[in-house]
VOMIMI-580480 format. One line per 5 residues: number of its first residue (from 1); their letters; for each residue x, z, y of N, C-alpha, C. Coordinates in pm, whole numbers, plus 50000, padded with zeros to 5 digits. Example, Ala and Ser with C-alpha at 12.3 -4.5 7.8 and 13.67 -1.06 7.14 Angstrom:
2
1> AS> 51319:50780:49431:51230:50780:49550:51320:50780:49670; 51285:50708:49775:51367:50714:49894:51290:50787:50003 $
//
This chain:
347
1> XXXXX> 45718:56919:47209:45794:56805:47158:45732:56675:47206; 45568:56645:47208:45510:56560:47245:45532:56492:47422; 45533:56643:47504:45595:56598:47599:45759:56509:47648; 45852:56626:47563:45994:56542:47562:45977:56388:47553; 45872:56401:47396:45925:56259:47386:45855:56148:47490 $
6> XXXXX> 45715:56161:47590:45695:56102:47616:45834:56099:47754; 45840:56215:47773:45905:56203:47902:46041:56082:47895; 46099:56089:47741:46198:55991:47750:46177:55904:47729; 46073:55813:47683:45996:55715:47691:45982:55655:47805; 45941:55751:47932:45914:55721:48062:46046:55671:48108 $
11> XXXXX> 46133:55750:48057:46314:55733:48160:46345:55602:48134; 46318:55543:47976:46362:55423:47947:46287:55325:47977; 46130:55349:47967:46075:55233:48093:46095:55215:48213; 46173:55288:48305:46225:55289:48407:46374:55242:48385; 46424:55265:48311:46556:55220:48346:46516:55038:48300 $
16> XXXXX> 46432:55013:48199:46442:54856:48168:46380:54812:48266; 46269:54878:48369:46217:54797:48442:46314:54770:48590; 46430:54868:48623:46496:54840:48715:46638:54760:48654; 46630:54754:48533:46716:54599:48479:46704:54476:48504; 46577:54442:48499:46426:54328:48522:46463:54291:48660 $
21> XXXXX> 46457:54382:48768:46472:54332:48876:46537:54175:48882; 46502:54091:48987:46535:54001:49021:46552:53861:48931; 46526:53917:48799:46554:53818:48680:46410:53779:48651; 46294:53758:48655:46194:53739:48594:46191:53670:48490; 46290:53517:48483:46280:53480:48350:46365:53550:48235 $
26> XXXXX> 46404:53655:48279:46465:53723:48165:46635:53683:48117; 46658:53561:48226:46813:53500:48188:46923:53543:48299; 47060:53556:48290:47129:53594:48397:47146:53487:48467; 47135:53562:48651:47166:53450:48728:47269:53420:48724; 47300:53288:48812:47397:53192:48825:47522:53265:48879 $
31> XXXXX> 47552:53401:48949:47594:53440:49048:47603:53556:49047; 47570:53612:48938:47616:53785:48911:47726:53825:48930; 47769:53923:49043:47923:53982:48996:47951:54058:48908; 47852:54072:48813:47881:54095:48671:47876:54046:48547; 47944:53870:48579:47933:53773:48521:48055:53720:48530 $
36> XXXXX> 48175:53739:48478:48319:53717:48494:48310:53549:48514; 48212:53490:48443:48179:53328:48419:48147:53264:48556; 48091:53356:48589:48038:53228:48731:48085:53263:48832; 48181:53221:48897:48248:53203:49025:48144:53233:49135; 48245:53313:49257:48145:53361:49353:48121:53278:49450 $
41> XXXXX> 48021:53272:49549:48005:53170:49633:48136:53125:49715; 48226:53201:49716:48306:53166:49799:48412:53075:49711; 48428:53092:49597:48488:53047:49531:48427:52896:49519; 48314:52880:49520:48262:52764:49453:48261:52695:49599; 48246:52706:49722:48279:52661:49864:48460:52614:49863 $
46> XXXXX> 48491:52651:49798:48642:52691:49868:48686:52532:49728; 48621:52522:49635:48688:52477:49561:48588:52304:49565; 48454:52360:49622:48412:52222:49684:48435:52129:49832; 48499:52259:49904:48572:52163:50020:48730:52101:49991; 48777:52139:49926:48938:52086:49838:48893:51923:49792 $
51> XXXXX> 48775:51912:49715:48712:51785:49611:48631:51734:49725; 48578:51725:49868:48519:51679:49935:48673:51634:50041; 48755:51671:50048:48888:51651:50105:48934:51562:50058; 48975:51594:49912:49014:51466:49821:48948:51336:49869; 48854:51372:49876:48727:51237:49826:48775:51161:49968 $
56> XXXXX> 48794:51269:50103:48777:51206:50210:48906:51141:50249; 49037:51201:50201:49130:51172:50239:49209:51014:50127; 49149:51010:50010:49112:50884:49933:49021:50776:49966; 48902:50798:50094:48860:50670:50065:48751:50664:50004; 48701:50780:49927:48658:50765:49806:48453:50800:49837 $
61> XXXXX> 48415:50716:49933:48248:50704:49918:48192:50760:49853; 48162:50689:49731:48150:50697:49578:48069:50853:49565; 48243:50902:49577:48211:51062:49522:48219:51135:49656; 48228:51114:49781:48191:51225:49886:48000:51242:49895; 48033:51115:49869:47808:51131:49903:47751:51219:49813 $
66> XXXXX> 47829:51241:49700:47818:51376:49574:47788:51439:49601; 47853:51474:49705:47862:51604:49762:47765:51674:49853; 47713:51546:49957:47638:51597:50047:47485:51566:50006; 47423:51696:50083:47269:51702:50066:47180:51526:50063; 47253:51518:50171:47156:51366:50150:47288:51276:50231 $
71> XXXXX> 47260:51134:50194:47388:51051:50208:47450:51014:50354; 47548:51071:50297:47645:51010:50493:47607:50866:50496; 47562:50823:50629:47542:50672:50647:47621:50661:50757; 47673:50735:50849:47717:50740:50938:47888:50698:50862; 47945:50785:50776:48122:50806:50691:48087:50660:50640 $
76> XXXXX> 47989:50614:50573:47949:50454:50482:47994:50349:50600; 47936:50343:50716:47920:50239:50800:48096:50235:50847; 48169:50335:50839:48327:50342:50916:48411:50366:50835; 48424:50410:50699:48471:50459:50631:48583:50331:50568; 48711:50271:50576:48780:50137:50550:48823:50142:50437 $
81> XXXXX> 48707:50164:50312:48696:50146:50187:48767:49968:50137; 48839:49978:50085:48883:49838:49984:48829:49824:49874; 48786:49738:49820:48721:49709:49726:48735:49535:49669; 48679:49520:49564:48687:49386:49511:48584:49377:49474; 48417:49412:49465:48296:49390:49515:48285:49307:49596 $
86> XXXXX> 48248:49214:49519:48203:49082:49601:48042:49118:49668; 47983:49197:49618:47821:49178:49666:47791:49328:49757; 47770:49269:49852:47733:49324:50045:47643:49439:49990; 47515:49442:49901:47424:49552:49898:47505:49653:49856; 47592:49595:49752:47662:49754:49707:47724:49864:49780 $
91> XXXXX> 47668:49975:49775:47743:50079:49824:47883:50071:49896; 47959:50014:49757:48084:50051:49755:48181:49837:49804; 48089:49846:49878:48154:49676:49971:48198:49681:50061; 48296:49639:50102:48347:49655:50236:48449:49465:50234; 48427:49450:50373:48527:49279:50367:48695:49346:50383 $
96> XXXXX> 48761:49254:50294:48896:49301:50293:48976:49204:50376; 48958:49245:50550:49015:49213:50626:49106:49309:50652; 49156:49233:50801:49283:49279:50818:49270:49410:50917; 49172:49422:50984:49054:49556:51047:49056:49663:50939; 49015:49617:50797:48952:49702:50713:49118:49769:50696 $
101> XXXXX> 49215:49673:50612:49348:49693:50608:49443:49823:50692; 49455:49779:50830:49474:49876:50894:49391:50012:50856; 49279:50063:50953:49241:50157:50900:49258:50232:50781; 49246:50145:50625:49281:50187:50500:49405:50257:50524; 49522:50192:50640:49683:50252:50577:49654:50413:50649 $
106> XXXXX> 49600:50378:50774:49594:50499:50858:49535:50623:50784; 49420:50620:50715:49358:50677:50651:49460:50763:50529; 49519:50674:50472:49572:50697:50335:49737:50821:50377; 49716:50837:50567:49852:50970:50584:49771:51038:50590; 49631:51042:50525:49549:51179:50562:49619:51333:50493 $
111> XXXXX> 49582:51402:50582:49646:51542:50520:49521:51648:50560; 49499:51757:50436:49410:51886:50507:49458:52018:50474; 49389:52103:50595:49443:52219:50511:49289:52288:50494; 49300:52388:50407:49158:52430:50425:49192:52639:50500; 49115:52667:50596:49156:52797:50631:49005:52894:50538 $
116> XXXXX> 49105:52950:50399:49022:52983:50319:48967:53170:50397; 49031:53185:50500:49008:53307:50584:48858:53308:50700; 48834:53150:50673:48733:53125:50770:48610:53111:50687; 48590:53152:50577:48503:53139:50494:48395:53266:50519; 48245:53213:50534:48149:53272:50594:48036:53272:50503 $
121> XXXXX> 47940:53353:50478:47847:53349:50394:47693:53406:50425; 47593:53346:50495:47513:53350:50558:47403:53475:50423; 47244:53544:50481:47153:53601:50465:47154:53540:50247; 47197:53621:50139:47168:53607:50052:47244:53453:49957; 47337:53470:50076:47460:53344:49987:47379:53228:50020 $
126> XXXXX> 47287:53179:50050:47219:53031:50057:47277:52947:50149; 47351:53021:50275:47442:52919:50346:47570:52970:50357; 47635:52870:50346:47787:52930:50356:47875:52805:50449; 47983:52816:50503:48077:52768:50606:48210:52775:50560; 48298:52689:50603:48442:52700:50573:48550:52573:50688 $
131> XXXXX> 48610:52649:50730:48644:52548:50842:48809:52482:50747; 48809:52336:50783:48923:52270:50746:48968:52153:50865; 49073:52128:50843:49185:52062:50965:49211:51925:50902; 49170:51818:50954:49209:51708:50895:49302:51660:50970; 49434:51569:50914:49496:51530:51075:49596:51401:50989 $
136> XXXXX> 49621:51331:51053:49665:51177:51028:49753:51153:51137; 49866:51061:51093:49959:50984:51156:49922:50914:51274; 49989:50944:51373:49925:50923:51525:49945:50754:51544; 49890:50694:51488:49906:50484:51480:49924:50454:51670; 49874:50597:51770:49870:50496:51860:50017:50514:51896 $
141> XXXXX> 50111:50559:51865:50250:50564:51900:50305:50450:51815; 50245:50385:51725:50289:50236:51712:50217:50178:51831; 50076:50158:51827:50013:50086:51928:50090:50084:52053; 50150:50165:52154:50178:50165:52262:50342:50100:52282; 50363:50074:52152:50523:49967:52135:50477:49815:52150 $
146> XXXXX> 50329:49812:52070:50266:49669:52079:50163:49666:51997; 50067:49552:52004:49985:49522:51935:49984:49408:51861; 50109:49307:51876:50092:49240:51783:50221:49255:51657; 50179:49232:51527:50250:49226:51424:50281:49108:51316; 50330:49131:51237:50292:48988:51161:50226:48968:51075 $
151> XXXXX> 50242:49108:51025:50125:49112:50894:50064:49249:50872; 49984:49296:50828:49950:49480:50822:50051:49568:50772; 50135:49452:50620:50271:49525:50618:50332:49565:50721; 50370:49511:50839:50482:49535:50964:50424:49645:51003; 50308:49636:51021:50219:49801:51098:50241:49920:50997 $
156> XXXXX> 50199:49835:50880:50236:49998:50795:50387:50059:50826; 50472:49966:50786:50570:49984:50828:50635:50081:50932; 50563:50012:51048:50603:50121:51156:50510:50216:51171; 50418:50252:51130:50342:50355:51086:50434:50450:50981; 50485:50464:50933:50546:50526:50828:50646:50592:50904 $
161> XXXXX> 50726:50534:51014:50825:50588:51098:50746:50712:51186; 50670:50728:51232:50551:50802:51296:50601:50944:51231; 50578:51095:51312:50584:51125:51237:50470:51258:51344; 50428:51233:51507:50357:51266:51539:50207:51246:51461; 50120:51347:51428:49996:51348:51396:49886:51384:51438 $
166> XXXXX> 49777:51332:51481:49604:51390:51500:49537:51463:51396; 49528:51602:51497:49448:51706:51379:49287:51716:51439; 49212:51711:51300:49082:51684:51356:48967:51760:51273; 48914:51863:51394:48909:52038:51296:48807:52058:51291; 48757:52053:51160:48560:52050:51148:48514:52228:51061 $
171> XXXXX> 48397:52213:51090:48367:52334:51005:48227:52294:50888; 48267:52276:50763:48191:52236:50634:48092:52355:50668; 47958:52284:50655:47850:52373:50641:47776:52316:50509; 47718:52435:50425:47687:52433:50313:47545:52459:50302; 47437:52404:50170:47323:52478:50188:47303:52451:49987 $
176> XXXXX> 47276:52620:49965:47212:52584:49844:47079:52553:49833; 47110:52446:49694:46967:52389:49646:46980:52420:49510; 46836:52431:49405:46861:52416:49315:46997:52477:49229; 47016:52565:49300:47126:52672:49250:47282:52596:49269; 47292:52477:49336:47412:52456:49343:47407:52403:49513 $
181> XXXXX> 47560:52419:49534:47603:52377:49719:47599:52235:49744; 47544:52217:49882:47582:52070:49905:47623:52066:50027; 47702:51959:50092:47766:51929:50224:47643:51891:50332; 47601:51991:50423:47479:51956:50512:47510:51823:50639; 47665:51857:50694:47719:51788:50818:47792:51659:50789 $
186> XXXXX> 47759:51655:50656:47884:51502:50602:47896:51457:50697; 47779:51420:50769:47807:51266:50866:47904:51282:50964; 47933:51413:51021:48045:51433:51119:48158:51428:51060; 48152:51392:50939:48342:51365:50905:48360:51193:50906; 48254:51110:50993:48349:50980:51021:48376:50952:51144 $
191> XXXXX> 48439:51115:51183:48505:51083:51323:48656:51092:51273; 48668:51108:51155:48832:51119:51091:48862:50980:51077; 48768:50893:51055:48794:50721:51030:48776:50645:51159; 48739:50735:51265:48698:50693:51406:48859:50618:51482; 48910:50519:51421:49056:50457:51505:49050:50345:51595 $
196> XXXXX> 49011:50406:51743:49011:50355:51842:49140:50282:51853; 49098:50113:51923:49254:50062:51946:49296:49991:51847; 49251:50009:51726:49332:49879:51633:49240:49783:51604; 49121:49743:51669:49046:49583:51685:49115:49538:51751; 49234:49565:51856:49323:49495:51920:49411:49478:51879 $
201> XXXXX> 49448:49480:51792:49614:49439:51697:49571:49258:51709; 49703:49256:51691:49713:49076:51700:49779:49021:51529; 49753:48989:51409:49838:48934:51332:49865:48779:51322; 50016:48790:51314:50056:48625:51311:50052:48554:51212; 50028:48639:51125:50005:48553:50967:50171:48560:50904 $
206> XXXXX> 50164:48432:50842:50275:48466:50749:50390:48405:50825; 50531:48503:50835:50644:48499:50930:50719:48314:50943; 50714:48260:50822:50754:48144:50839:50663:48030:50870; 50509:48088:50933:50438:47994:50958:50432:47943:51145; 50578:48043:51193:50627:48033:51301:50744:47992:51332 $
211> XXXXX> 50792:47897:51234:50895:47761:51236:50871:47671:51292; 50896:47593:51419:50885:47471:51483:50928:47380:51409; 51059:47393:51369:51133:47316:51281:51246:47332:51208; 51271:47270:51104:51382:47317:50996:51431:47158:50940; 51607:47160:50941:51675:47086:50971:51800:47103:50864 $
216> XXXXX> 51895:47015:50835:51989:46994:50767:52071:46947:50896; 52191:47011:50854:52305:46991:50918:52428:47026:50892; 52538:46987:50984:52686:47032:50951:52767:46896:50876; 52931:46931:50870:52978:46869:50802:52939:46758:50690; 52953:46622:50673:52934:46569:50551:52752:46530:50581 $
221> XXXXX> 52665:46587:50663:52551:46580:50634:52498:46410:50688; 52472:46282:50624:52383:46201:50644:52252:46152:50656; 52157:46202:50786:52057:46204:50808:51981:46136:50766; 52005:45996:50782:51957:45824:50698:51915:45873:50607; 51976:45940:50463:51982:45955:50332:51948:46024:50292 $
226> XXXXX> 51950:46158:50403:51917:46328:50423:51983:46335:50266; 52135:46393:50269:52235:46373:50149:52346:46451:50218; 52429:46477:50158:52559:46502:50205:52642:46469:50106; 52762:46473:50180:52879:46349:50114:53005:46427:50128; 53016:46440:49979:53192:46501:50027:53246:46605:50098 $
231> XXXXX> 53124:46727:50087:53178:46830:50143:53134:47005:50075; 53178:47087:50100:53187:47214:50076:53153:47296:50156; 53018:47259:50223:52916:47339:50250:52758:47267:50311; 52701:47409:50350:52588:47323:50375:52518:47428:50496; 52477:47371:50603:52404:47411:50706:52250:47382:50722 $
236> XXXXX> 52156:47511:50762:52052:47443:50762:51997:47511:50919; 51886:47490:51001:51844:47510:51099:51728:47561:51104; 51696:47654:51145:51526:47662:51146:51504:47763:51342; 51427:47664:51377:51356:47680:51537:51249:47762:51523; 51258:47854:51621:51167:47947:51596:51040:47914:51735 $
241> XXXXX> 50903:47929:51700:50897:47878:51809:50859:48012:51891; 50813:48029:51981:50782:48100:52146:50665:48224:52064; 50592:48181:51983:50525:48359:51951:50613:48430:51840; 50665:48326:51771:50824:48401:51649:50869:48487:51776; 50954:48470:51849:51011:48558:51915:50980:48705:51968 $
246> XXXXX> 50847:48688:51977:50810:48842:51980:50840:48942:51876; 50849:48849:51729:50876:48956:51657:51010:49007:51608; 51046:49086:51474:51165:49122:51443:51138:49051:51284; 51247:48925:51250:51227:48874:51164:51327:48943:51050; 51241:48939:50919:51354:49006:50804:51303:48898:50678 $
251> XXXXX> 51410:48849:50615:51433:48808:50516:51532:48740:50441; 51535:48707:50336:51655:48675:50242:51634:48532:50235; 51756:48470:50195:51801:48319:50175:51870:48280:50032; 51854:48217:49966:51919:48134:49852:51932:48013:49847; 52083:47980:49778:52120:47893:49757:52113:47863:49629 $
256> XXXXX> 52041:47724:49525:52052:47693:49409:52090:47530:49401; 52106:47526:49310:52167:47345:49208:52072:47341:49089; 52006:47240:49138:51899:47237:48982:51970:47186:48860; 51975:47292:48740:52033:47229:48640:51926:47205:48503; 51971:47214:48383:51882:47200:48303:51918:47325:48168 $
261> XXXXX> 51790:47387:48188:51635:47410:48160:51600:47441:48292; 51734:47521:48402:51632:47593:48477:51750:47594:48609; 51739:47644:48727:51784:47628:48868:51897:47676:48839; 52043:47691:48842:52102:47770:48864:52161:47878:49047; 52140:47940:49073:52138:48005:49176:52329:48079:49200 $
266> XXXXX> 52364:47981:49314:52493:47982:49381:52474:48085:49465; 52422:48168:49528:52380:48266:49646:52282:48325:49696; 52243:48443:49673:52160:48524:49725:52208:48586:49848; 52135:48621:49950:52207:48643:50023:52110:48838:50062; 52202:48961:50149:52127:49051:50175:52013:48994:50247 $
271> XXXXX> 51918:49127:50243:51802:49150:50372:51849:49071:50510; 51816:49013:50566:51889:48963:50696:51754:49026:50821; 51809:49154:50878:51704:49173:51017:51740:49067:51172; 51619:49006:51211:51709:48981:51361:51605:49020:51405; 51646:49072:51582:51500:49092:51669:51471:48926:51754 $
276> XXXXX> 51355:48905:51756:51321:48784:51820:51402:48691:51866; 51433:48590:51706:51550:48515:51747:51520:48345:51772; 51581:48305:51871:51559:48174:51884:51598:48081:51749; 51689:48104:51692:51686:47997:51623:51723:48087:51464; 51727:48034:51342:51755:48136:51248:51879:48023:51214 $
281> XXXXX> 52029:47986:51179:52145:47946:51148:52200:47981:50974; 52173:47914:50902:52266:47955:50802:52363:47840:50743; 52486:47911:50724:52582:47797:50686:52634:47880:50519; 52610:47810:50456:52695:47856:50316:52766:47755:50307; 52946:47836:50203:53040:47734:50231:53153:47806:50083 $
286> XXXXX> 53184:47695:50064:53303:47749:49929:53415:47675:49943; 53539:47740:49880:53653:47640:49866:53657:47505:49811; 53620:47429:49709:53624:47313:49731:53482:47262:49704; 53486:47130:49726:53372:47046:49792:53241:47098:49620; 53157:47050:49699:53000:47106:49592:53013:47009:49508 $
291> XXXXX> 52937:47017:49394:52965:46942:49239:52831:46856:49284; 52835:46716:49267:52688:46635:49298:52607:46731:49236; 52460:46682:49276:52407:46768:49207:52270:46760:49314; 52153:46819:49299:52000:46849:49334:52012:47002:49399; 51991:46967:49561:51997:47166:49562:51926:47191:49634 $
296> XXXXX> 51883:47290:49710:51726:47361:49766:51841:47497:49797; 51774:47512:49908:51820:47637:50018:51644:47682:50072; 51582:47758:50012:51469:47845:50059:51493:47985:50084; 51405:48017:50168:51397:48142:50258:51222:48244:50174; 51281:48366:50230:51181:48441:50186:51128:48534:50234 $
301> XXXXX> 51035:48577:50312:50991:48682:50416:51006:48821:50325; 50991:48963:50437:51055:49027:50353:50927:49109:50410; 50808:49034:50427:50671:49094:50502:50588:49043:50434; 50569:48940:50369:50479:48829:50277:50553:48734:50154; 50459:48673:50118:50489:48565:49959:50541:48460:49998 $
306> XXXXX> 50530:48400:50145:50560:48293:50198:50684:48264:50169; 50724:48104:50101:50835:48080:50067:50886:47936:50148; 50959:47915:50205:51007:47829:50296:51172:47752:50250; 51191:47610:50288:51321:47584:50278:51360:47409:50243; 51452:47359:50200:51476:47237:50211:51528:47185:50087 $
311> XXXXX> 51515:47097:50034:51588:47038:49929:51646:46935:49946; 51769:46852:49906:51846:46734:49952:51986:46734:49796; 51972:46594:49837:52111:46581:49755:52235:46615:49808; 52346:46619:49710:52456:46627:49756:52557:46531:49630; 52638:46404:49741:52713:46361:49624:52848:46337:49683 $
316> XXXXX> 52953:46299:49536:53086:46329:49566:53134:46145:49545; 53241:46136:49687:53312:45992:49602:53377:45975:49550; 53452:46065:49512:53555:46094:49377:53566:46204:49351; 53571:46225:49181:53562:46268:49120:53660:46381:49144; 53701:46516:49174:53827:46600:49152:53845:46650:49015 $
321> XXXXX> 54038:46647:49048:54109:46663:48921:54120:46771:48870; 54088:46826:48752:54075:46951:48725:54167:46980:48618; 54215:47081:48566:54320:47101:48457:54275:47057:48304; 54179:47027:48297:54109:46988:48162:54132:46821:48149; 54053:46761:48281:54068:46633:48321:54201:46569:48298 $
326> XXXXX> 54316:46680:48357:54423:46619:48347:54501:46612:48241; 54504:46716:48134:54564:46748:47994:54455:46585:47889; 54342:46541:47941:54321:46455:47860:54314:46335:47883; 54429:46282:48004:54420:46154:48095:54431:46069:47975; 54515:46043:47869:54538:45976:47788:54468:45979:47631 $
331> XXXXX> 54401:46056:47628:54303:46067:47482:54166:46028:47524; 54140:45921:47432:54046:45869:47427:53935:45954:47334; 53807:45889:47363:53724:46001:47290:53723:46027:47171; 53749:45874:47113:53748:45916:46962:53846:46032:46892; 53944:46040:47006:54094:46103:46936:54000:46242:47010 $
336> XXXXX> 53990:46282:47089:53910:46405:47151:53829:46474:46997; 53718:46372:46984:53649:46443:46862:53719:46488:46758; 53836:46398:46721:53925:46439:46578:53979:46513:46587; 54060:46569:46766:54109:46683:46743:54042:46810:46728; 53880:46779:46787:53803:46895:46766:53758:46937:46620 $
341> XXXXX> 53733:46795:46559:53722:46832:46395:53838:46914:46307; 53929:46873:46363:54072:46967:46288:54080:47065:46327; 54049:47093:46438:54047:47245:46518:53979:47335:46427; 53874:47278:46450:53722:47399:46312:53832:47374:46227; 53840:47310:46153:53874:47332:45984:53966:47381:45993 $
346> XX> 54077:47398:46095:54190:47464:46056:54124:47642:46056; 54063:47670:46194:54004:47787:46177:53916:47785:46100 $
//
């Protein structure tokens, strides 16, 4: 009996001591596949190149350097982060030019895929690989229409029409530390922000700051007085000068009469596109002549805030007869009010 029992004594120090294996502190590792809880290396690769994608295809500094073993300085220095950080040491500063601008739009068609089939797992899980495809809106098929625009809007713009793209195909290499993965190659992902060709864009600034000149004219119009007299419409002029013409101008026009509390607005007019036009012409016009009055005809880019346009009087030398006017040629005011007082009281 003495033997049995030592002998099973022996079986069970053997079986606890080949339990022991690999655990010395006695706690389960991070990484057991008999740990429904902790995701397998591939899993935890697969779901940290998705959040390193994010990060990259956002812009987002901040949280890609998270990621990697030690900090991309290379993705920092190119990377066309926007920000409202005023102070240069910070990380997260970048000048919000019109350089930075571009890049930002280009950046922001980023797309990835990740090929979760290419997933590789080196001697004891400590290195692992996963190849992903980054690829963006091909800007130089705007570039090769032109380089100058008017504002970064116009580029985005025709950036958006684009529908050719650059795919740009890296392979994430991984290294554990400290029981968790980090990004070893960060720095080779700021060849995705690498956009040759747009330090040469030209912007003109704001579209109506390429007016030579703007003018009143037409019918009735008296220059002396800059007024118009007695008529039922109104013309205005605007000269475009010699770099306007390169571009394709878009924007809207209104017509108002200042009244009181506030403007009243006679005409809005659609979107108006022209391609590089010499002169921009608008005539607004109604059946009978305009009521005196304070009026302003401004313009509005349909690329910027810029607001442009003219203000002038307009007066009448007689008065027109209207059906009200005429039913009270003969009642004087006082009789006017009394009939209005009897009016109420009767109702």
């Amino acid at each position: 009996m003495r033997k049995k029992a030592i002998a099973l004594i022996l079986v069970f120090a053997n079986i606890f001591t080949l339990a022991s294996c690999g655990k010395p502190s006695g706690r389960p590792g991070p990484f057991d596949d008999d740990d429904n809880d902790n995701p397998s290396s591939e899993e935890q690769i697969l779901d940290l190149a998705d959040k390193i994608s994010k990060a990259i295809s956002e812009c987002d500094y901040r949280q890609f350097k998270e990621y990697c073993l030690e900090e991309p300085l290379k993705v920092k220095d190119v990377i066309p982060y926007i920000s409202e950080n005023s102070d240069p040491d910070s990380d997260f500063y970048m000048k919000k030019d019109d350089y930075v601008l571009t890049g930002n739009m280009i950046a922001s068609s980023i797309k990835y895929d990740i090929d979760e089939d290419s997933f590789k797992e080196g001697f004891r899980g400590r290195k692992c690989s996963v190849s992903v495809t980054y690829s963006y809106k091909d800007y130089n098929k705007v570039l090769d229409r032109s380089l100058s625009f008017l504002s970064p809007a116009e580029f985005n713009t025709r950036l958006y029409e684009i529908n050719d793209r650059v795919d740009k195909p890296f392979t994430l290499e991984f290294l554990k530390q400290d029981g968790e993965f980090f990004l070893v190659n960060g720095d080779e992902l700021a060849e995705i922000y690498d956009y040759k060709g747009i330090e040469n864009i030209e912007y003109a600034g704001a579209l109506f700051n390429m007016v030579d000149e703007m003018y009143m004219t037409g019918e009735g119009w008296d220059p002396v007085t800059e007024s118009y007299y007695d008529t039922n419409s109104l013309e205005i002029v605007l000269k475009i000068s010699e770099q306007g013409r390169a571009y394709t101008w878009s924007y809207r026009y209104r017509v108002s009469i200042e009244t009181w509390p506030d403007w009243k607005h006679l005409y809005l007019s659609d979107v108006i596109v022209e391609e590089g036009p010499e002169e921009i012409r608008i005539k607004y016009t109604q059946e009978e002549n305009l009521e005196p009055g304070f009026y302003a005809i401004l313009f509005y880019s349909s690329y910027d805030t810029t607001i442009v346009g003219m203000e002038f009087d307009v007066y009448n030398s007689q008065i027109p007869e209207t059906p009200e006017t005429a039913d009270s040629t003969d009642i004087t005011d006082t009789e006017e009010i009394t009939e209005t007082d009897e009016t109420t009281e009767t109702t």
